[in-house]
C-alpha atoms as one frame of an Amber mdcrd trajectory, in Angstrom:
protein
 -29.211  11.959   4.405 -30.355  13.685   7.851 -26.900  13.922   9.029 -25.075
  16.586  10.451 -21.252  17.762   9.485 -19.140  17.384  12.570 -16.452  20.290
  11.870 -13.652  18.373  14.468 -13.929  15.126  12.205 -13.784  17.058   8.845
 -11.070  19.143   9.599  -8.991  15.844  10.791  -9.859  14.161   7.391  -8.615
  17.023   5.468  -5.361  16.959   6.913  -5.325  13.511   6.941  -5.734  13.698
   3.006  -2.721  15.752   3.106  -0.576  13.229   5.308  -1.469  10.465   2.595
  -0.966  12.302  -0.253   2.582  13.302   1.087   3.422   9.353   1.137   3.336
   8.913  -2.499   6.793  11.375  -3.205   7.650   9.853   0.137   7.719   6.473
  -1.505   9.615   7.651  -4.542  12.507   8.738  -2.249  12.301   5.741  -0.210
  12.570   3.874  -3.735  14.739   6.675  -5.401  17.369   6.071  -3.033  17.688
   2.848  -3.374  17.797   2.875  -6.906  21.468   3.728  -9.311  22.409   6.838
  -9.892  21.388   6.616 -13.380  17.838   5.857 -12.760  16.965   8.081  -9.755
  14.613  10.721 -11.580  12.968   7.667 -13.500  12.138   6.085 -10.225  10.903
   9.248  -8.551   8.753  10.154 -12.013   6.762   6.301 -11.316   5.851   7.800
  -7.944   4.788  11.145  -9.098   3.201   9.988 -12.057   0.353   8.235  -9.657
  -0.459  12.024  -8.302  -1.623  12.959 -11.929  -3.061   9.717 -13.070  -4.561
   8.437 -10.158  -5.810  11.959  -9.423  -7.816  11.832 -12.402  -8.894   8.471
 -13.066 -10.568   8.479  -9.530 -12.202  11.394 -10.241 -13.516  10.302 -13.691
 -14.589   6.626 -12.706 -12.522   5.313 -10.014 -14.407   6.045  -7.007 -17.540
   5.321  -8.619 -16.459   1.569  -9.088 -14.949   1.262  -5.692 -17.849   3.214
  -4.014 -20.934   3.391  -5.951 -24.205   1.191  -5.722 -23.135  -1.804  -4.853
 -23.749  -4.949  -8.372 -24.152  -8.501  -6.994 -21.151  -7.285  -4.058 -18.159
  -7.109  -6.763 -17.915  -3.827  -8.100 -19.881  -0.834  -7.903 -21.951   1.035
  -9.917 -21.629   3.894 -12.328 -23.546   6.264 -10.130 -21.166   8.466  -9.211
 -19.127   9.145 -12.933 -17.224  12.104 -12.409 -18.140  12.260  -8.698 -21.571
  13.048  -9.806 -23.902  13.469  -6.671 -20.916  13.294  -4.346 -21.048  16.647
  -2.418 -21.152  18.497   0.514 -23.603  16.328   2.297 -22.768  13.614   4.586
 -23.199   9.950   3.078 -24.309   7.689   6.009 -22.600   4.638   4.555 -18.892
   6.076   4.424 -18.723   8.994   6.982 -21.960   9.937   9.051 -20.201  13.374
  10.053 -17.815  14.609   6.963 -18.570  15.623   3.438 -19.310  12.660   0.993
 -16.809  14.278  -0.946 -14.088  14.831   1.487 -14.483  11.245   1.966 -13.978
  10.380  -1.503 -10.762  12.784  -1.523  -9.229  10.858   1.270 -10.179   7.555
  -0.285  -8.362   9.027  -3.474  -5.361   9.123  -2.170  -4.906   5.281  -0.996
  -5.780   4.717  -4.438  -2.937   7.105  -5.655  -0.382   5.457  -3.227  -1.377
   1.919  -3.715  -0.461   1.645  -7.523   3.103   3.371  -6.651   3.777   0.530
  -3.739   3.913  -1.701  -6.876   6.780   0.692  -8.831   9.685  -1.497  -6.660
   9.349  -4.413  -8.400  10.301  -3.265 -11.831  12.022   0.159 -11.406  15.198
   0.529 -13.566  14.031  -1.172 -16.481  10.100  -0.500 -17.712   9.096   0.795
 -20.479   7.428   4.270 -18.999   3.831   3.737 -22.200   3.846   0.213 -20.848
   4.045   1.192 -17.022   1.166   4.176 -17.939  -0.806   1.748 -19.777  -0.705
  -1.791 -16.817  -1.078   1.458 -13.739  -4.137   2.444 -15.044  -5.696  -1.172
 -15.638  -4.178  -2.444 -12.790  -6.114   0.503 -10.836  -9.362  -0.311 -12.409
  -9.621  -4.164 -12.798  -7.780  -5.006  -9.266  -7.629  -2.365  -6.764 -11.605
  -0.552  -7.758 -13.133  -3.937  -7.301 -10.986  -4.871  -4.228 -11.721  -1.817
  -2.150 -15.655  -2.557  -3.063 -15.494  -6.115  -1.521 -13.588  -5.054   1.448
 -14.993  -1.450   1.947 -17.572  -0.606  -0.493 -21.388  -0.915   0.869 -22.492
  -4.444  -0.355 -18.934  -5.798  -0.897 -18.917  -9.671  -0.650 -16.359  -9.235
   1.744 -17.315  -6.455   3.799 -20.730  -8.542   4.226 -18.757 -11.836   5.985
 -17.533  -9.034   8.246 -13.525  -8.870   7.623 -11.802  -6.554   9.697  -9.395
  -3.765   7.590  -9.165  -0.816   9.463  -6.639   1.074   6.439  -5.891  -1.137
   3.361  -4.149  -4.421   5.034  -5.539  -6.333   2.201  -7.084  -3.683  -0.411
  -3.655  -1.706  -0.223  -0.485  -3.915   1.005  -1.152  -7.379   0.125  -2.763
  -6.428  -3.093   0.525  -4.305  -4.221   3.077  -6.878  -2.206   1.664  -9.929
  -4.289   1.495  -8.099  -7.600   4.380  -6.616  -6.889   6.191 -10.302  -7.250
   4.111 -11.044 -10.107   5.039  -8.218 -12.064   8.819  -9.078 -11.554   8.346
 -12.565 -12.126   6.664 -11.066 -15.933   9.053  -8.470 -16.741  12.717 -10.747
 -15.507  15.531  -9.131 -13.655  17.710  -6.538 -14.884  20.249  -6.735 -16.730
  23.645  -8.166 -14.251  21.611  -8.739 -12.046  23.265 -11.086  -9.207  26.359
 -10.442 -11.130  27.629  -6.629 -11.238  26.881  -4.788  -8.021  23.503  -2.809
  -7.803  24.218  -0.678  -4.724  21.308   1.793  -3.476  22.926   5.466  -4.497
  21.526   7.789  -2.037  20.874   5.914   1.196  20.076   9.656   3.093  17.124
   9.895   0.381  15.945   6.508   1.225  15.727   7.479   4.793  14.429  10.509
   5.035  11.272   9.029   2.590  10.864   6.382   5.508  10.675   8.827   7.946
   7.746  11.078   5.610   6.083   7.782   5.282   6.027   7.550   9.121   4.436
  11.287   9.478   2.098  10.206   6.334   0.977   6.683   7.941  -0.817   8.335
  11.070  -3.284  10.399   8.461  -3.676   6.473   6.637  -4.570   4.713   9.579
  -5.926   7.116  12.087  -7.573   8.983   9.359  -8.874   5.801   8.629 -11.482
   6.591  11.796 -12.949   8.843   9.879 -13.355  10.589  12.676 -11.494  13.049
  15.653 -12.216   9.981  17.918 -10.828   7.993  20.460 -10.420   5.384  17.391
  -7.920   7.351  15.613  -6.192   7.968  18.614  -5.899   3.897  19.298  -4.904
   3.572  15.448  -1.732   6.643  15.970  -0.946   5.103  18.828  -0.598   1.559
  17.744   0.714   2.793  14.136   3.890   3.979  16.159   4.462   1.324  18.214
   4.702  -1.217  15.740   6.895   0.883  13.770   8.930   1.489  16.341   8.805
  -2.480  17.584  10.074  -3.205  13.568  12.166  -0.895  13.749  13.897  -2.306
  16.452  13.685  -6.253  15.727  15.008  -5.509  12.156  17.966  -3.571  13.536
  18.864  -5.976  16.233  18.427  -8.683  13.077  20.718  -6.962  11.354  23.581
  -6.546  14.315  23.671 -10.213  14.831  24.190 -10.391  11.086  27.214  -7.915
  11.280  26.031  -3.928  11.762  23.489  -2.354  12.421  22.760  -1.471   9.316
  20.659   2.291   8.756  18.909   1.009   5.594  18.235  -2.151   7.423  16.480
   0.188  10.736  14.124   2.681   8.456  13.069  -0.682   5.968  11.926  -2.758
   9.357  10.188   0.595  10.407   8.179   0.506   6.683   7.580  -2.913   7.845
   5.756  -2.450  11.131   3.697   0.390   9.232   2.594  -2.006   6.730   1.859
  -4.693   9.413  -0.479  -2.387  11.744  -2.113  -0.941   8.649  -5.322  -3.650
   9.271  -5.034  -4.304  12.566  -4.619  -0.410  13.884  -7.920   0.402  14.697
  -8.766  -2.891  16.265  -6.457  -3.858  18.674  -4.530  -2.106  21.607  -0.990
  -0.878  22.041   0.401  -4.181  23.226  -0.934  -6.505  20.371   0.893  -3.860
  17.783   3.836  -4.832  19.657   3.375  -7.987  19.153   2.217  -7.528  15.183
   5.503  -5.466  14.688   7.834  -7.973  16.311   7.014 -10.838  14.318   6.742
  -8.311  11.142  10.125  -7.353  11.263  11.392 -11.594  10.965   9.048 -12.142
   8.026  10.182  -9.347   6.473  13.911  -9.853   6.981  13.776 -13.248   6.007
  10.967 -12.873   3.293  14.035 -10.804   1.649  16.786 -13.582   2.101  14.486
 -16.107   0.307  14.181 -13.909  -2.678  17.397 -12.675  -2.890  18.321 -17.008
  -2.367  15.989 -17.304  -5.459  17.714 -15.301  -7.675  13.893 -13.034  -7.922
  14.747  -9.288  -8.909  11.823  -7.954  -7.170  14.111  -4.862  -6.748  12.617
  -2.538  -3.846  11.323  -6.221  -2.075   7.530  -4.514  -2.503   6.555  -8.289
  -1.525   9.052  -8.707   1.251   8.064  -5.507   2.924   4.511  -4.987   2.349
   3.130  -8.609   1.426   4.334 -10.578   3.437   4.347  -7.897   6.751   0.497
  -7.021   6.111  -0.649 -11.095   5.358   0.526 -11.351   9.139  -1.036  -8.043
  10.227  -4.438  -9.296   8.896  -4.245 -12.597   9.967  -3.277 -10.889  13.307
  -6.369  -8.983  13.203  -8.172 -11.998  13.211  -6.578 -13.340  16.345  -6.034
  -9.696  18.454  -8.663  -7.611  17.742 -11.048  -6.530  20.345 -14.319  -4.499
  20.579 -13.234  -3.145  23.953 -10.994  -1.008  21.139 -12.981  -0.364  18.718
 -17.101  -1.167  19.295 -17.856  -1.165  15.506 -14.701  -4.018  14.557 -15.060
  -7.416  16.411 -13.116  -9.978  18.356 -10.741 -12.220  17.124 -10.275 -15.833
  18.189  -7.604 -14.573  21.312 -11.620 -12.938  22.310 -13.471 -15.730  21.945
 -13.904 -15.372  18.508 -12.522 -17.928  16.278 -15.024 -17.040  13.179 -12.517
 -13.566  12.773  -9.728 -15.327  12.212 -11.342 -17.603   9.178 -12.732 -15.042
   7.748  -8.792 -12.948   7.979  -7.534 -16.270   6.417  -9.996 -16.155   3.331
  -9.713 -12.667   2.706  -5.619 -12.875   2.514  -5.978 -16.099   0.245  -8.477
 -14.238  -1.854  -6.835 -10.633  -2.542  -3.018 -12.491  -2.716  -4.641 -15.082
  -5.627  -6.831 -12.441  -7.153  -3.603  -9.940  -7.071  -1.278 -12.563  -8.145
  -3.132 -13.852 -10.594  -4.622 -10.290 -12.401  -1.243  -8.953 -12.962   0.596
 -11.234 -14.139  -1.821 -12.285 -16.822  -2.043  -8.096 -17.735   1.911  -7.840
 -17.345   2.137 -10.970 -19.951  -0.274  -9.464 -22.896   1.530  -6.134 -22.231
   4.829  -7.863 -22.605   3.605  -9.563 -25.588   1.980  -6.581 -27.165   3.615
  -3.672 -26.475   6.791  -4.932 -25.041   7.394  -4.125 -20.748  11.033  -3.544
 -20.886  13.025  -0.727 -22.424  16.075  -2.088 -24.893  19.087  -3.237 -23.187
  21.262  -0.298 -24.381  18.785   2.263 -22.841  18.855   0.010 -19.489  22.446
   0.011 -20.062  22.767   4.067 -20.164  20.103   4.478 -17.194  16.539   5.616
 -17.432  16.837   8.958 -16.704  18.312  10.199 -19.865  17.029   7.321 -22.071
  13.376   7.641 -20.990  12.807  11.204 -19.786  15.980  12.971 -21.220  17.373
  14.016 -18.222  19.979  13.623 -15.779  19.642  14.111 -11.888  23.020  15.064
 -11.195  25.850  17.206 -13.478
């Protein structure tokens, strides 16, 4: 190993863990809020749930597949069960200057957050055995071998040289498109398009898009791995195409009527999830440029769903899918080594290699996501049934699944 443990870049990646850890509750209040009264808890409990599953399986096997010796660039080895041989010492492949295992800790919680991403689509009415049961396959048969092609040493993907600074394509696409498969699999709930399903607790709803803000600079600057002038490109452009979003979507909104708050901290989510991997690539003004034409896609990607009748319910594929497919392909067409000296030039830098490679990496994770979940959401509908009986929907999730009630 050789190399020495830079305490500056070790004490940013620790509280970078933290930031990314705090996005997963963040989520379930951004999603909580937006769900009925009835099924508030239940929403926040597929969030939280992640923390404790997640938190274990990664441990046990997870990171092992994702980052362990690389087998024929798909999946990695079995090397590090039980983060066996992942200690104190630096590994040169994934952190020259922090603890392997702080690394892995930091990498544990994108795959704690990723899984939860996915809980929009089908909040209100899963069966909580049958959401346990598809999280933890999902985790180990599409997001382990996903983050070894992309990021893992060896990974067919990582070899052509795609850019993903924090988890365009291992993290937003992957959760957007499976997101929309897993709704398309489990049907829409019950009135749906026909009795009102209005969010119950906007102020929850913003307050976990503003935590996901906060979280989102330890995701992508973190993503540095490094106190650098990398992760300070990757805060920097992190904010400004949240705050470009943010704006878009609420001027989007005002021509459609109000300005609506929901509408302003959704297009916000939106430029996050764009810039995710792009942010440690390109400069200030191309995140402006990723964030204004996020918000659109995003805002429209919703009005075609909600046109086709699809009760993708938090719009997981709206919001994330779509907004990150254009921040990757934007990668491929903005990104710059004056930036970042270790990324690569896209085709706007005389590059146009980037951007097919971009193209082929989106096609790949958005078919491979797609195509995974549905066919696991399917046998788990035909086996053990995905949806809880129309009588507990009917009474709300929170007392017919956890026997509880959020409010008196």
């Amino acid at each position: 190993m050789g190399e020495a443990i830079n305490t500056g870049d070790t004490a940013w990646i620790l509280v970078s863990c933290a930031l990314v850890l705090m996005m997963t509750p963040a989520l379930g209040f951004f999603y909580g809020g937006m769900a009925r009264r009835k099924n508030i808890l239940s929403t926040l409990t597929l969030s939280y749930a992640f923390l404790a599953l997640i938190g274990v399986q990664w441990v046990v096997y997870g990171y092992s597949l994702a980052f362990g010796e690389d087998i024929g660039g798909f999946i990695g080895g079995l090397n590090y069960l039980g983060l066996s041989g992942v200690g104190a010492a630096p590994n040169p492949d994934y952190g020259k200057t922090i603890p392997h295992s702080l690394f892995a800790a930091f990498q544990m919680m994108f795959a704690v957050i990723t899984p939860a991403l996915i809980t929009g689509a089908f909040v209100e009415r899963v069966r909580f055995k049958s959401f346990l049961l598809f999280s933890l396959i999902w985790v180990t048969v599409v997001y382990d071998p996903l983050c070894h092609w992309v990021w893992g040493k060896g990974g067919w993907l990582a070899a052509l040289g795609v850019l993903d600074f924090a988890g365009g394509t291992v993290v937003h696409i992957a959760a957007g498109f499976s997101a929309l498969a897993f709704a398309f699999a489990i049907g829409p709930r019950k009135g749906y398009g026909k009795t009102p399903m209005e969010p119950h607790n906007i102020t929850f709803t913003v307050l976990g898009a503003g935590l996901l803000w906060v979280g989102w600079f330890g995701f992508n600057a973190g993503s540095a791995l490094g106190a650098n002038g990398v992760a300070v490109n990757a805060l920097l452009t992190t904010n400004t195409s949240a705050a470009t979003a943010g704006l878009v979507w609420m001027l989007l909104s005002w021509l459609d009527g109000r300005p609506s708050t929901l509408g302003l901290a959704t297009g916000m989510v939106v430029g996050l999830a764009a810039v995710t991997p792009a942010s440690g690539f390109v400069t200030p003004v191309a995140a402006m440029v990723i964030g204004a034409v996020a918000a659109p896609l995003g805002y429209y990607g919703i009005r075609f769903r909600i046109k086709r009748h699809w009760d993708e319910s938090m719009d997981v594929w709206a919001c994330h899918g779509l907004a990150s497919t254009w921040g990757t392909i934007a990668t491929g067409l903005l990104a710059t080594i004056a930036v970042n000296p270790n990324g690569g030039n896209g085709l706007f830098y005389g590059n146009p290699s980037q951007l097919g490679v971009q193209l082929l990496a989106t096609v790949v994770t958005m078919a491979f996501a797609f195509g995974v979940t549905f066919i696991l959401a399917k046998v788990l509908d035909w086996s053990i049934g995905l949806r809880v009986s129309h009588a507990e929907e009917e009474v709300g999730l929170d007392i017919s699944t956890h026997g509880e009630r959020a409010y008196s």
